[in-house]
C-alpha positions as a Markdown table, in Angstrom:
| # | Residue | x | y | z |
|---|---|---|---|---|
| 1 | Unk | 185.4 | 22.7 | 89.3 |
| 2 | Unk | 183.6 | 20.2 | 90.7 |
| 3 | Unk | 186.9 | 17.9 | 91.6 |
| 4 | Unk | 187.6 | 20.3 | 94.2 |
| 5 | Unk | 184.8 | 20.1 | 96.5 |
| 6 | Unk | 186.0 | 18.7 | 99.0 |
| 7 | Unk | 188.8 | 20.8 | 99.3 |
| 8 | Unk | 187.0 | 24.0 | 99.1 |
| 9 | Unk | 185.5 | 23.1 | 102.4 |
| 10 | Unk | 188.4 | 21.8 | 104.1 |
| 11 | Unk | 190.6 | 23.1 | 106.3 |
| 12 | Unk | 193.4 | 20.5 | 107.9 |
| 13 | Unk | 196.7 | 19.9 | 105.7 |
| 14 | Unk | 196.1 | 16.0 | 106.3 |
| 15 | Unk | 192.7 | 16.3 | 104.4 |
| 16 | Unk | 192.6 | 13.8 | 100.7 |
| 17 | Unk | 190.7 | 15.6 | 98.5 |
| 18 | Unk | 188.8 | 14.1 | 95.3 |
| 19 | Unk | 191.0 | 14.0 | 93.2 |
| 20 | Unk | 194.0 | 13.0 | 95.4 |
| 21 | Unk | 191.6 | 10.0 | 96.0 |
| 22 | Unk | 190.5 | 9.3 | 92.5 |
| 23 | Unk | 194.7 | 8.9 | 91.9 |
| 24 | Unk | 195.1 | 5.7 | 94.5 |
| 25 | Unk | 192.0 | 4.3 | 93.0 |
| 26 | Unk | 193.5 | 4.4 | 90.0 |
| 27 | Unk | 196.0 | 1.7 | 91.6 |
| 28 | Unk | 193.5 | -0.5 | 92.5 |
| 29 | Unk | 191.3 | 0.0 | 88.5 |
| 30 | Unk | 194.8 | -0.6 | 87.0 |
| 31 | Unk | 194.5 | -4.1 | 88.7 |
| 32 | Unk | 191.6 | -4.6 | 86.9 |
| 33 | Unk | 193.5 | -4.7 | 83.8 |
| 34 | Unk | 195.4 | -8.1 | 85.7 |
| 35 | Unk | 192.5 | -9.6 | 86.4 |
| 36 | Unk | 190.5 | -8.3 | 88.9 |
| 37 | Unk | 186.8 | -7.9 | 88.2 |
| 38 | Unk | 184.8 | -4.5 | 89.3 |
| 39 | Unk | 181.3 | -4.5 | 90.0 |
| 40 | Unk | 179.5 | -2.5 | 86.9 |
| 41 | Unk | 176.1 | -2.6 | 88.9 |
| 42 | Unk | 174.2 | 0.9 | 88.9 |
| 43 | Unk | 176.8 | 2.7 | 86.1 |
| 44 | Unk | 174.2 | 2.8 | 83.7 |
| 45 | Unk | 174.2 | 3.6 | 80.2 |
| 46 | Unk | 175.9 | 1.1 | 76.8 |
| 47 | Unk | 173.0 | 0.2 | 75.3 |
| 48 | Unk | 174.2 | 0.3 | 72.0 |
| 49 | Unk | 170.5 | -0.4 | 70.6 |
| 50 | Unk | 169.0 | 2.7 | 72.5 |
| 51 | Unk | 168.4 | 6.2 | 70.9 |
| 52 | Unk | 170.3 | 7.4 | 73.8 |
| 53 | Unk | 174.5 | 9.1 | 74.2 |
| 54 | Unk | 175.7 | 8.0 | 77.3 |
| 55 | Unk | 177.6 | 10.6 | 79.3 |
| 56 | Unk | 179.9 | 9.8 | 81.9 |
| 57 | Unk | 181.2 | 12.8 | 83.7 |
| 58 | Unk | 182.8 | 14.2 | 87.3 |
| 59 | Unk | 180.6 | 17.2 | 87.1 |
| 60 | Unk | 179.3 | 16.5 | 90.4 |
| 61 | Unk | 179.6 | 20.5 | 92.3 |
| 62 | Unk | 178.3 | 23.5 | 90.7 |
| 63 | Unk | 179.2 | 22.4 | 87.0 |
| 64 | Unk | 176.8 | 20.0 | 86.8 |
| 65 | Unk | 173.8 | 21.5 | 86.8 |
| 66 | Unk | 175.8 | 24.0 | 84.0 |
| 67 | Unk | 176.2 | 21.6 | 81.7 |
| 68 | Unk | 172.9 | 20.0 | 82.1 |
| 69 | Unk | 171.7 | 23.1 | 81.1 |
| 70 | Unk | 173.7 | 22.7 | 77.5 |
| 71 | Unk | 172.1 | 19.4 | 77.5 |
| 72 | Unk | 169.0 | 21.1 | 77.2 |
| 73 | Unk | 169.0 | 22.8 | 75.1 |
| 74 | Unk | 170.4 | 20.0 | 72.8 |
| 75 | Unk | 168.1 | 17.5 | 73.5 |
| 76 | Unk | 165.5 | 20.2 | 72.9 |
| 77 | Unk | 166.2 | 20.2 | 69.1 |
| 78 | Unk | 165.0 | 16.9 | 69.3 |
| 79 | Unk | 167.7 | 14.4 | 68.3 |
| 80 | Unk | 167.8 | 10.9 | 66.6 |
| 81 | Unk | 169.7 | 10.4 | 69.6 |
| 82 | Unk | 169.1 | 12.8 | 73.0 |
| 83 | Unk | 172.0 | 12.7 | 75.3 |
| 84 | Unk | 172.2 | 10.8 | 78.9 |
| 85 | Unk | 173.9 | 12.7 | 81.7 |
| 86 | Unk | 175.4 | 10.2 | 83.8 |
| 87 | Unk | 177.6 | 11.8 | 86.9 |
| 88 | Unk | 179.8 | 10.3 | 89.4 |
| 89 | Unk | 182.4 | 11.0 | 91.4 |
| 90 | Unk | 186.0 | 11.6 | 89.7 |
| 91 | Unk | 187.5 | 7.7 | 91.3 |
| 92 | Unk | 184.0 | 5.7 | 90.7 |
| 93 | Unk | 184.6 | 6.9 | 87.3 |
| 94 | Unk | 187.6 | 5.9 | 86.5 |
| 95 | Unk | 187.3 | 2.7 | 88.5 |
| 96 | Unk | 184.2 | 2.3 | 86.2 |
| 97 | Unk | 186.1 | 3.3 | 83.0 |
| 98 | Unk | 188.3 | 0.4 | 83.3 |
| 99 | Unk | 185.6 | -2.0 | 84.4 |
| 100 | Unk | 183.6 | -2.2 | 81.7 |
| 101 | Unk | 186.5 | -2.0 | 79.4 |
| 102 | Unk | 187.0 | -5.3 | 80.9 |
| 103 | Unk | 184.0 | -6.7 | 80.6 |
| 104 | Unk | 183.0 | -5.3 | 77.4 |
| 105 | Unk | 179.4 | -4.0 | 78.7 |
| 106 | Unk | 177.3 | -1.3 | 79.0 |
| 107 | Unk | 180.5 | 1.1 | 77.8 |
| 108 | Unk | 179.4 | 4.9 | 77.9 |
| 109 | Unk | 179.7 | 7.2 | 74.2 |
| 110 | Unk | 181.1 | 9.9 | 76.0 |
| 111 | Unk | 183.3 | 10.6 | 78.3 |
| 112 | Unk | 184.9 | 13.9 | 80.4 |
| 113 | Unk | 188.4 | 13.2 | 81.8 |
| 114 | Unk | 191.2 | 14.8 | 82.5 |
| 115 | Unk | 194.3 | 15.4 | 80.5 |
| 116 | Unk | 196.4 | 12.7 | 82.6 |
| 117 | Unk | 193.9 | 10.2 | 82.4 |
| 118 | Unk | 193.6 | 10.3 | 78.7 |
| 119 | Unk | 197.3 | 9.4 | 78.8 |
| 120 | Unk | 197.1 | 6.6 | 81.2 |
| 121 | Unk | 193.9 | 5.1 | 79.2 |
| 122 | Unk | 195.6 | 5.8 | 75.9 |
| 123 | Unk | 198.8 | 3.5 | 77.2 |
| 124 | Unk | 196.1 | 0.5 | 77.6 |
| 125 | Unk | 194.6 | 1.2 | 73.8 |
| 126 | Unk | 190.9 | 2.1 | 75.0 |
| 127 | Unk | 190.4 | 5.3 | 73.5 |
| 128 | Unk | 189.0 | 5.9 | 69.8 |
| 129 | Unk | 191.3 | 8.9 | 68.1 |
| 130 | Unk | 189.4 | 12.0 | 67.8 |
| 131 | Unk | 189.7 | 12.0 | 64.2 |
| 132 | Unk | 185.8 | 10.0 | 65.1 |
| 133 | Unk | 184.3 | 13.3 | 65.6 |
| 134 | Unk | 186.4 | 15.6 | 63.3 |
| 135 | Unk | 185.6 | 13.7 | 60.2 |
| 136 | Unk | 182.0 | 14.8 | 61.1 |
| 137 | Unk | 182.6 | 18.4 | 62.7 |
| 138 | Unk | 186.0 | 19.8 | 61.0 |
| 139 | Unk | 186.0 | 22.4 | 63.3 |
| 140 | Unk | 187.3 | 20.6 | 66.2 |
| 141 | Unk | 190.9 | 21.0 | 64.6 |
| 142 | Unk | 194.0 | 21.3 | 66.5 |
| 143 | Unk | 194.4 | 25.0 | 64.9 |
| 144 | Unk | 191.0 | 26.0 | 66.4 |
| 145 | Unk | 192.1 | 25.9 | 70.5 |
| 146 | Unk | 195.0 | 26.9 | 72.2 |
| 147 | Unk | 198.1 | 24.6 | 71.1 |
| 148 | Unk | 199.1 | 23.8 | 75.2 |
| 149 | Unk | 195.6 | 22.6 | 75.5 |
| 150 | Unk | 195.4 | 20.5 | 72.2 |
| 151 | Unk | 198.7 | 19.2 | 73.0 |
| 152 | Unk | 196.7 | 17.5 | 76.0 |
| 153 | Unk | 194.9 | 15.4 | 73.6 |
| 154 | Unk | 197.8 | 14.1 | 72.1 |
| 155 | Unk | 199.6 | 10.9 | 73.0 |
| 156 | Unk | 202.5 | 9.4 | 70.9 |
| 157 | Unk | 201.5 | 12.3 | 68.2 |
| 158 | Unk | 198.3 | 11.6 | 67.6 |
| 159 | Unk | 194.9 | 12.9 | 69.4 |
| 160 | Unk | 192.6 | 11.1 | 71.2 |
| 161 | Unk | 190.4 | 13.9 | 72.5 |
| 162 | Unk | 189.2 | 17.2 | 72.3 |
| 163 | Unk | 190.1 | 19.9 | 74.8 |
| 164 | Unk | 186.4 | 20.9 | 77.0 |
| 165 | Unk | 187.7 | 23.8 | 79.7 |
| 166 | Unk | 190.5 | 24.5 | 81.6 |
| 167 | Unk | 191.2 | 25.0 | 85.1 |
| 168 | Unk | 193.6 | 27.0 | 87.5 |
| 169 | Unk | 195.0 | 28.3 | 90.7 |
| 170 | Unk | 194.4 | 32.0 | 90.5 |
| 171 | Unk | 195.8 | 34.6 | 92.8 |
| 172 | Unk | 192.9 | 37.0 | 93.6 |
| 173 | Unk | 192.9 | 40.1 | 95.2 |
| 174 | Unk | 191.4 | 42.4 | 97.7 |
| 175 | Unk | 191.1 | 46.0 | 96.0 |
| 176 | Unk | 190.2 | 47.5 | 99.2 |
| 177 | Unk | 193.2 | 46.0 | 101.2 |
| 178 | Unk | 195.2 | 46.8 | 98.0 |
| 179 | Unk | 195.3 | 50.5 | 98.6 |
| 180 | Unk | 194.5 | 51.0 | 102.2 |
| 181 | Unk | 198.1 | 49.8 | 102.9 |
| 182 | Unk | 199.9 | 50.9 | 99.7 |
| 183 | Unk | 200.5 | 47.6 | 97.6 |
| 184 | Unk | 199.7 | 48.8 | 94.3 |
| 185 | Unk | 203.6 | 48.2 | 93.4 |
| 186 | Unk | 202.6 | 44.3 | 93.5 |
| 187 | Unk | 200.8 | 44.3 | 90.7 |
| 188 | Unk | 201.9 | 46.4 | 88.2 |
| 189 | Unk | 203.2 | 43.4 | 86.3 |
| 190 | Unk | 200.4 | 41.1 | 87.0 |
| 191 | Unk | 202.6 | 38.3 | 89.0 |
| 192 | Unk | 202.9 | 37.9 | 92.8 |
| 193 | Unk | 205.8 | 36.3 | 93.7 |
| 194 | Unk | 206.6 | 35.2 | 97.3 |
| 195 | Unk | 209.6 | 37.6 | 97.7 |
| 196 | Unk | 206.6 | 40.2 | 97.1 |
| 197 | Unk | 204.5 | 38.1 | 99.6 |
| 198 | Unk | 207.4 | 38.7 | 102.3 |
| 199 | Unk | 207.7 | 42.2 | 101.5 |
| 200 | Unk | 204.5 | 42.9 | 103.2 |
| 201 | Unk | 205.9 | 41.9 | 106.4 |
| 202 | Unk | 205.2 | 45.0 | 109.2 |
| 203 | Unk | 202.6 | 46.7 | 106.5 |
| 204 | Unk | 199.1 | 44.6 | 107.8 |
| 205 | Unk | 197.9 | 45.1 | 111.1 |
| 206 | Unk | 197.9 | 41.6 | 113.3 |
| 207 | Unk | 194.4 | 40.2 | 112.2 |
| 208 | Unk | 195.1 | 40.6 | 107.9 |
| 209 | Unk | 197.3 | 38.0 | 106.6 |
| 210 | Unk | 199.4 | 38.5 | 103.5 |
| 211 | Unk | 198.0 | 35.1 | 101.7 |
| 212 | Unk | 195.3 | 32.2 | 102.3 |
| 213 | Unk | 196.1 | 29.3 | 101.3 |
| 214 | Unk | 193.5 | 26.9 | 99.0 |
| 215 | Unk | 194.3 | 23.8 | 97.3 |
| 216 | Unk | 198.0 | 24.1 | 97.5 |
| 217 | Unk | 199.3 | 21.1 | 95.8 |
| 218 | Unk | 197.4 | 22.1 | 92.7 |
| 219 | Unk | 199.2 | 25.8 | 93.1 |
| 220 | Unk | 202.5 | 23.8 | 93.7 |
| 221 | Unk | 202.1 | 23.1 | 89.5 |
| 222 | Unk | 202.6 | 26.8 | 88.6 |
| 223 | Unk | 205.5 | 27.3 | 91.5 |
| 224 | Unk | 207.3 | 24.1 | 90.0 |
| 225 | Unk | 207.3 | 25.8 | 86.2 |
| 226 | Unk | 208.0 | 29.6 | 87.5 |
| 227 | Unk | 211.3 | 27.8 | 89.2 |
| 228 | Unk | 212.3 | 26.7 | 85.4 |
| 229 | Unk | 211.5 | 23.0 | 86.0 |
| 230 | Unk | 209.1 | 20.9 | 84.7 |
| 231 | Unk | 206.5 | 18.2 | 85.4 |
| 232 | Unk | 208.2 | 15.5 | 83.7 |
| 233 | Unk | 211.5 | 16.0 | 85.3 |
| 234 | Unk | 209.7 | 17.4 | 88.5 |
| 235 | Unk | 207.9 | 13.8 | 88.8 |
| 236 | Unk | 211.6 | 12.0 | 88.7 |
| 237 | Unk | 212.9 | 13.1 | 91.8 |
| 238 | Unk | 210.0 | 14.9 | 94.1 |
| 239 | Unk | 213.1 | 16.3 | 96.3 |
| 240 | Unk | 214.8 | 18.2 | 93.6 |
| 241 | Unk | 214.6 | 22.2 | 93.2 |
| 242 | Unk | 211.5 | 22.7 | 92.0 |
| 243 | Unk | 209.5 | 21.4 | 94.5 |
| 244 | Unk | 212.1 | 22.2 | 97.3 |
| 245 | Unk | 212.9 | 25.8 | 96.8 |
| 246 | Unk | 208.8 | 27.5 | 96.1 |
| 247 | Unk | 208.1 | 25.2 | 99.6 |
| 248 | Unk | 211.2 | 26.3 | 101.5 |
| 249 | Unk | 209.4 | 30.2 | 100.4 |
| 250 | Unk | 206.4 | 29.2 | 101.8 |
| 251 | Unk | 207.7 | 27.9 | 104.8 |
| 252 | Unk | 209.5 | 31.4 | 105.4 |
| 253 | Unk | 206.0 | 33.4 | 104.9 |
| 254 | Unk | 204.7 | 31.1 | 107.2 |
| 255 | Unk | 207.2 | 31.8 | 109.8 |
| 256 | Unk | 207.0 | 35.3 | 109.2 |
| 257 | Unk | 203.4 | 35.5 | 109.9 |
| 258 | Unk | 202.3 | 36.2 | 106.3 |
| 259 | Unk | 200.0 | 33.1 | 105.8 |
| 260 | Unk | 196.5 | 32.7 | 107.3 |
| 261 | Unk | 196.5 | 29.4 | 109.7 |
| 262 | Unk | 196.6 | 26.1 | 108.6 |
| 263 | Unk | 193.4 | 24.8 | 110.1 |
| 264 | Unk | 191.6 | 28.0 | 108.3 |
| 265 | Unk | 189.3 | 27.6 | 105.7 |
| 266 | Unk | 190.6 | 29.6 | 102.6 |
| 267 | Unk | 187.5 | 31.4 | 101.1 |
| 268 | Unk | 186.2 | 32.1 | 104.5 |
| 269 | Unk | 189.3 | 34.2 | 105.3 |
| 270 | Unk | 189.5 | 36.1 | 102.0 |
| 271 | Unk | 185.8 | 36.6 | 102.2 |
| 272 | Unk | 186.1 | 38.1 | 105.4 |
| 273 | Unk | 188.5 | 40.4 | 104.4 |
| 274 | Unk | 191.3 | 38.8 | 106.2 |
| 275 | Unk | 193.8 | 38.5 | 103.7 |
| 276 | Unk | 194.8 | 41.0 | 100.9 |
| 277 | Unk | 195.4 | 37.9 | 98.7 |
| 278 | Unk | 193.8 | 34.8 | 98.4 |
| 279 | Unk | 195.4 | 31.4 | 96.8 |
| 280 | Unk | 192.0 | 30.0 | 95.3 |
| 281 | Unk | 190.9 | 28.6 | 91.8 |
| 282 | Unk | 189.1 | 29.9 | 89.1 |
| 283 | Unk | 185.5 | 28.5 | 89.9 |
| 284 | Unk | 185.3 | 30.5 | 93.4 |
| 285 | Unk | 185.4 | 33.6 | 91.4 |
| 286 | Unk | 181.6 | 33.6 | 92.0 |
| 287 | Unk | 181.2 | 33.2 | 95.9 |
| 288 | Unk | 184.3 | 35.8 | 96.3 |
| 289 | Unk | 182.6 | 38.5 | 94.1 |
| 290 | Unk | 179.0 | 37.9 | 95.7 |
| 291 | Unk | 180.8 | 37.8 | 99.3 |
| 292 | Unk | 183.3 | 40.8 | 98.8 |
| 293 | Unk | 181.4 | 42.3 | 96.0 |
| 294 | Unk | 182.5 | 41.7 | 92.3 |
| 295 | Unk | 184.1 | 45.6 | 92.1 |
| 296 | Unk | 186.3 | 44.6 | 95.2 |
| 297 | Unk | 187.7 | 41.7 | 94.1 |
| 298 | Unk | 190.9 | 40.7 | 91.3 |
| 299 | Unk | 192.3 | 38.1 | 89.4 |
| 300 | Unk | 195.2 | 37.3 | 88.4 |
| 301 | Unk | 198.1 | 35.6 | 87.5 |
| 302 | Unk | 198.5 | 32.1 | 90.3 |
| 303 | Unk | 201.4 | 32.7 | 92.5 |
| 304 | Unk | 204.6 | 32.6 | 91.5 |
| 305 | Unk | 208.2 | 31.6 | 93.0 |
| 306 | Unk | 209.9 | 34.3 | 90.9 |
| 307 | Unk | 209.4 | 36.4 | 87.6 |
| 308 | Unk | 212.0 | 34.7 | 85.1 |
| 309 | Unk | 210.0 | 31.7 | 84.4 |
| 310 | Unk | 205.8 | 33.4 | 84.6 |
| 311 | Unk | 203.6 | 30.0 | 84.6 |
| 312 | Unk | 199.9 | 29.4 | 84.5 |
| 313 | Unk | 199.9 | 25.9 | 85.2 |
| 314 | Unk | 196.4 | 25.2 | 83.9 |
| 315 | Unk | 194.4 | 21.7 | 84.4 |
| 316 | Unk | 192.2 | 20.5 | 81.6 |
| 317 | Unk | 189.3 | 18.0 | 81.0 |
| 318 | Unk | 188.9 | 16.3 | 77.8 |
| 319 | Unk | 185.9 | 14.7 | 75.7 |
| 320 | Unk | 187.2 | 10.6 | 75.5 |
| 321 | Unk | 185.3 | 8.9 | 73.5 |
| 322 | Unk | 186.1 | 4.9 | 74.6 |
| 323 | Unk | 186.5 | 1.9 | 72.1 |
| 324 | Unk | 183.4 | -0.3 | 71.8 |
| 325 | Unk | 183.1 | -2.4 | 68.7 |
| 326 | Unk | 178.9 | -2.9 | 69.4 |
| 327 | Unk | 178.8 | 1.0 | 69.2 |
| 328 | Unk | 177.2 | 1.8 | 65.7 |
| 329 | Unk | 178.3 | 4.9 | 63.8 |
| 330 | Unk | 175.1 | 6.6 | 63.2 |
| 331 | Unk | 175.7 | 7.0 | 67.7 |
| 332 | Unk | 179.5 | 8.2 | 67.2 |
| 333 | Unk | 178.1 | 11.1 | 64.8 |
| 334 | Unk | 175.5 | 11.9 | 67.2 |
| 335 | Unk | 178.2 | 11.7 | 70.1 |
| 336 | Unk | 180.3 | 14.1 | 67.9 |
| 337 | Unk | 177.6 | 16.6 | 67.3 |
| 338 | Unk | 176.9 | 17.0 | 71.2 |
| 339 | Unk | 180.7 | 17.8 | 71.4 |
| 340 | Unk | 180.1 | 20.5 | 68.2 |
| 341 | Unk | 177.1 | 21.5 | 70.1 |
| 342 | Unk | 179.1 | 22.5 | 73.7 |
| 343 | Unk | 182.4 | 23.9 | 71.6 |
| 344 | Unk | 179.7 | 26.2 | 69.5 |
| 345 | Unk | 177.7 | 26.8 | 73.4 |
| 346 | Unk | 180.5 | 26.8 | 75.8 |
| 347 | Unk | 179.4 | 30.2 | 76.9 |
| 348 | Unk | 176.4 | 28.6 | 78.5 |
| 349 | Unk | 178.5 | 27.7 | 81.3 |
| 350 | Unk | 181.2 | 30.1 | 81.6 |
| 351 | Unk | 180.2 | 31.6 | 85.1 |
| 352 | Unk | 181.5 | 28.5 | 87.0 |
| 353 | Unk | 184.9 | 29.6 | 86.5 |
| 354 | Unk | 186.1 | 27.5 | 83.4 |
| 355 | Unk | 188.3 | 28.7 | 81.3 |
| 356 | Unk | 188.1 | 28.1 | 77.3 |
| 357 | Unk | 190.7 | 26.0 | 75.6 |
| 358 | Unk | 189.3 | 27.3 | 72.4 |
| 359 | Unk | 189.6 | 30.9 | 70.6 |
| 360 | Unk | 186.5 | 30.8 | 69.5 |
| 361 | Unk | 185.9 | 32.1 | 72.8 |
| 362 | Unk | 189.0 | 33.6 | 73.9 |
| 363 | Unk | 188.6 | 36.0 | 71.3 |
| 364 | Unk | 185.4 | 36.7 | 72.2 |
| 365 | Unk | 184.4 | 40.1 | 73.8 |
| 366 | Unk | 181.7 | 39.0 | 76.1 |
| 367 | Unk | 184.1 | 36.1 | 77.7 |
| 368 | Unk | 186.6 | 38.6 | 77.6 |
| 369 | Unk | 185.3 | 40.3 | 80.3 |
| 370 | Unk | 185.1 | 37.5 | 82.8 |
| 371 | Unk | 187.4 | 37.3 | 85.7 |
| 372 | Unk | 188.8 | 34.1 | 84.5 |
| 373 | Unk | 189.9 | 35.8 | 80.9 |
| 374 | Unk | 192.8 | 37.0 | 82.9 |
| 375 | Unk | 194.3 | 34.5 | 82.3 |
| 376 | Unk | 194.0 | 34.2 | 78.4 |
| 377 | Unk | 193.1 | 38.1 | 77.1 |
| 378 | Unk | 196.8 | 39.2 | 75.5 |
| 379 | Unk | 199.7 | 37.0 | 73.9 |
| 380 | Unk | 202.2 | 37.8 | 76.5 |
| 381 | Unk | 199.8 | 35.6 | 79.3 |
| 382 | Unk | 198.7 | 32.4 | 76.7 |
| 383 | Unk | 202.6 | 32.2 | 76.4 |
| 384 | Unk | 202.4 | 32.3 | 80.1 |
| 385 | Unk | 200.2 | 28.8 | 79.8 |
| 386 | Unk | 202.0 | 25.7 | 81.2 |
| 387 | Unk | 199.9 | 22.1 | 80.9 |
| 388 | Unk | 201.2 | 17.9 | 80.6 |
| 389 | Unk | 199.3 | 15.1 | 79.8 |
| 390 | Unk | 202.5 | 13.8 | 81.3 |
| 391 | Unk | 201.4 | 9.7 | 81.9 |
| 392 | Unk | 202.7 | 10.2 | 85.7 |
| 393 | Unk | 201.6 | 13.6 | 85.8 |
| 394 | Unk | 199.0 | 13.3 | 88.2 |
| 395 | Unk | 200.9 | 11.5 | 90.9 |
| 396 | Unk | 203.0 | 14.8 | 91.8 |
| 397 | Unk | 199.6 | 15.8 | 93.8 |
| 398 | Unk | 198.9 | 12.7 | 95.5 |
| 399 | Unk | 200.7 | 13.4 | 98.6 |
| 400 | Unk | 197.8 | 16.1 | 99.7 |
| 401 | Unk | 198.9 | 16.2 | 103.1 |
| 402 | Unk | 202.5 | 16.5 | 102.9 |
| 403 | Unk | 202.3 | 19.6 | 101.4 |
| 404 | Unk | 200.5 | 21.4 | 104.1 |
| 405 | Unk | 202.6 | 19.5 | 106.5 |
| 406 | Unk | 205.9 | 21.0 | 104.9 |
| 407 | Unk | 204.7 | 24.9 | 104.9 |
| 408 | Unk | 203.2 | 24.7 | 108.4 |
| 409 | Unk | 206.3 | 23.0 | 109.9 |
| 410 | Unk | 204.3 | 19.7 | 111.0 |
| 411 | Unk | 207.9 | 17.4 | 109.2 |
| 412 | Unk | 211.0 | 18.9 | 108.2 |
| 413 | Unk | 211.3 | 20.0 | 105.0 |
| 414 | Unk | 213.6 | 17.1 | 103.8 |
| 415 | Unk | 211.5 | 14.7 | 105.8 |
| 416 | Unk | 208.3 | 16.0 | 103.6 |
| 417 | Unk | 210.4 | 16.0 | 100.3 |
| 418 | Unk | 211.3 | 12.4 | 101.2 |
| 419 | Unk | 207.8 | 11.1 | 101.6 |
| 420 | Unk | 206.8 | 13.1 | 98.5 |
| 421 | Unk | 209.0 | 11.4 | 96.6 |
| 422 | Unk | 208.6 | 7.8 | 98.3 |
| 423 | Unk | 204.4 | 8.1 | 97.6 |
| 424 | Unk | 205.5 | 9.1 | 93.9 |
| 425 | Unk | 207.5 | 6.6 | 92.8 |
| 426 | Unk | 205.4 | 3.9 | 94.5 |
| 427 | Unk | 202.6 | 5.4 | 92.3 |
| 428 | Unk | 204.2 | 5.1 | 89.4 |
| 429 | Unk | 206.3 | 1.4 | 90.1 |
| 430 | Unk | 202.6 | 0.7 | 90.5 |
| 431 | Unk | 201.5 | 1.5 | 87.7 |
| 432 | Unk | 204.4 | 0.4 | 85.2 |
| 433 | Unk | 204.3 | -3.2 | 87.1 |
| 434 | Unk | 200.5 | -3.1 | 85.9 |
C-alpha cells in the first residue's frame, strides 16, 4: 500500500521509509498535545456547515486512485452529503490529526489510520467509538470481520473503529525456478522457513539468489511471532530472542550467499528472474505477475523463522472517525454510510493487493481467487493471522536501517540489537513523558 513507496524503490539498508518517518513525527505531534502549535494551513476540509465528508487518508501510491474510484461511484448516487478525498502523506497526517485536535478547527469526518495509531489517539480521548456508525449500519459488527482484525479497533474493550484492509509481507515465488532446480519439497506445507532458505545452498547457479529482500523490518513482525514471541513483549527488550535469533538466520543466509545484495532493489531482482523467492508485500502482486507473468508467479505464506509457531503478521488501516462537538449528526450518518458503502464495495479495489478484514469477502469466490487470498482462503491460515494495536507497537520498526545493517554485517549483531533497543525505548519514554 501506499505507505511503502518509498521503500519499494529503495535499495540501501540506511534508507527511512514513510512510515518509519511518520513514527518520529509522531514525537514531535505528541508535543503538540504540551503546547506546541502546528500550522493547519492547506489541510482543508471541517466545515461543519458544508454538504461535504471530509476524508483524510495516506492513500497516496496506487490506492489512491482505487478508492477514488469507490468515491465515485458514491457520490454518483447523489448524496445529501458527497464525500471529499483529502490525501496526504502518512506523518503530515498525523501531525495534522493532532493539530487541529488542538485547535479545534477545520477537523476532518473521516479518517484512515492504522491500527497503532488508533491506540495512541485513543490514549489522548480524540476518537468517537464506532458504535457512531453501527447504530446506523448494524452490519459493521465485530461478528462480521475477522476477530484479529476487529480486535485492532479495540482499546480498553471497547471499539473505536472499523477494520478497512489488511496488509502483509508475502513470500512469493518463482514457478519456473521452482522446478528447474527441484524445490518443490519447500512448499508442500505452504511456509518457507530460513533453515529451508539454507538448504538451497549449492542447488542455484552463481547469478540466482535464494531470497530478495523487501521491506524487512515489516517482515521482521511475522519472524518475531513464528519464534513464539510477541509484539508486546518483543517491544520490552528489542535484544531479546525474538528479534535476535530470525536476524542471526538471516545473517547466516547472507554469509552463505543465499540473499540478493543489499544495495539491490527487491522487485527488480525477482522480476528478473534472479531469485527463486522474493520477500515483497501483498500490493506488488500486480507488477510481479505483469513482469514474470501472473502463471509464473506464487504467493504464499511471509517467511518464517521456523514451523512451530506459523505467523501472518498482517498490518491494518482503520476508519477513525475524530471527536468534534460542531459536527452535526445528520454528517456522522452520512460519514457512516460511506464506510457501509466501501465494506458492501470493497471489491472495487481489491487488485492493489489489500487484503479483506471482513468475510463478507473472504468468503467470497471471486476474491477467493486473488493471490492475496492466500493468505485468508482455509481455517488452518486465518488461525495463522497475527496483528496488535499494541500502543508502542509501531516503534519496533522505527530503526529502518539497523535492520539491514544487522543482516548485511555493516554492526555486529549485538551492536545492532543494542541500538534497536536504545531508539525503542527512547520512542516510547517519549511518548509516555508526553
Amino acid at each position: 500500500m501506499s505507505v511503502f513507496k518509498e521503500e519499494r524503490h529503495g535499495g540501501g539498508g540506511t534508507h527511512m521509509p514513510l512510515f518509519a518517518r511518520r513514527w518520529l513525527r509522531l514525537l514531535l505531534s505528541l508535543a503538540a498535545i504540551c503546547g506546541m502549535v502546528v500550522s493547519t494551513a492547506g489541510c482543508g476540509g471541517g466545515d461543519q456547515s458544508a454538504k461535504e465528508i471530509y476524508f483524510w487518508n495516506g492513500l497516496t501510491g496506487d490506492d489512491g486512485p482505487a478508492m477514488q474510484k469507490i468515491i465515485k461511484a458514491f457520490n454518483a448516487q447523489s448524496p445529501e452529503y458527497k464525500v471529499v478525498f483529502q490525501p496526504m502523506n502518512g506523518g503530515d497526517l498525523t501531525t495534522k490529526i493532532y493539530s487541529v485536535m488542538q485547535t479545534g478547527k477545520n477537523i476532518p469526518d473521516l479518517v484512515i489510520n492504522d491500527s497503532f495509531s488508533t491506540s495512541v489517539l485513543q490514549s489522548q480521548g480524540l476518537l468517537n467509538p464506532s458504535s457512531v456508525w453501527t447504530k446506523y449500519h448494524p452490519e459493521l459488527k465485530e461478528s462480521n470481520f475477522l476477530p484479529q482484525a476487529w480486535q485492532n479497533t479495540v482499546v480498553k474493550g471497547k471499539s473505536y473503529g472499523i477494520p478497512l484492509y489488511m496488509f502483509q509481507m508475502a513470500i512469493y515465488y518463482n514457478k519456473d525456478l521452482i522446478h528447474k532446480y527441484g524445490l518443490d519439497y519447500i512448499l508442500d506445507d505452504r511456509l518457507v522457513t530460513t533453515d529451508e532458505i539454507a538448504s538451497m545452498k549449492g542447488k542455484l547457479p552463481k547469478d540466482v539468489y535464494g531470497l530478495c529482500l523487501g521491506n524487512l523490518p515489516w517482515a521482521m513482525m511475522s519472524l518475531l511471532y513464528s519464534t513464539g514471541s510477541n509484539i508486546e513483549d518483543g517491544v520490552k527488550d528489542m535484544t531479546g530472542p525474538g528479534w535476535r535469533k530470525p536476524l542471526k538466520a538471516l545473517r547466516d543466509l547472507n554469509d552463505q550467499g543465499m540473499l540478493s545484495p543489499i544495495d539491490s532493489d527487491g522487485e527488480q531482482v525477482f522480476a528478473s528472474g534472479h531469485a527463486v523467492f522474493g520477500m515483497l508485500g501483498t500490493w506488488a502482486q500486480g507488477n510481479m505477475s505483469s513482469t514474470l507473468g501472473k502463471d509464473k508467479v506464487g504467493e504464499i505464506n511471509t517467511l518464517q523463522y521456523g514451523t512451530e509457531h506459523p505467523s501472518n503478521f498482517l498490518y491494518q488501516q482503520n476508519w477513525l472517525q475524530l471527536k468534534d462537538k460542531n459536527r452535526p449528526e445528520a454528517k456522522v450518518k452520512a460519514a457512516a454510510d460511506f464506510v457501509d458503502f466501501v465494506y458492501r464495495n470493497w471489491m472495487m479495489w481489491s487488485d492493489v493487493g489489500s487484503i479483506s478484514p471482513a468475510y463478507r469477502d473472504l468468503n467470497n469466490p471471486e476474491y477467493q481467487k486473488l493471490i492475496q487470498a492466500s493468505f485468508t482462503n482455509d481455517k488452518r491460515e486465518r488461525q495463522w493471522i497475527k496483528t496488535s494495536n499494541y500502543i508502542y507497537g509501531g516503534y519496533a520498526t522505527a530503526g529502518w536501517g539497523s535492520f539491514m545493517d544487522i543482516v548485511y554485517r555493516n554492526i555486529s549483531l549485538e551492536e545492532g540489537l543494542k541500538t534497536l533497543d536504545l531508539m525503542t525505548q527512547g520512542q516510547i519514554q517519549i511518548q509516555e513523558q508526553s
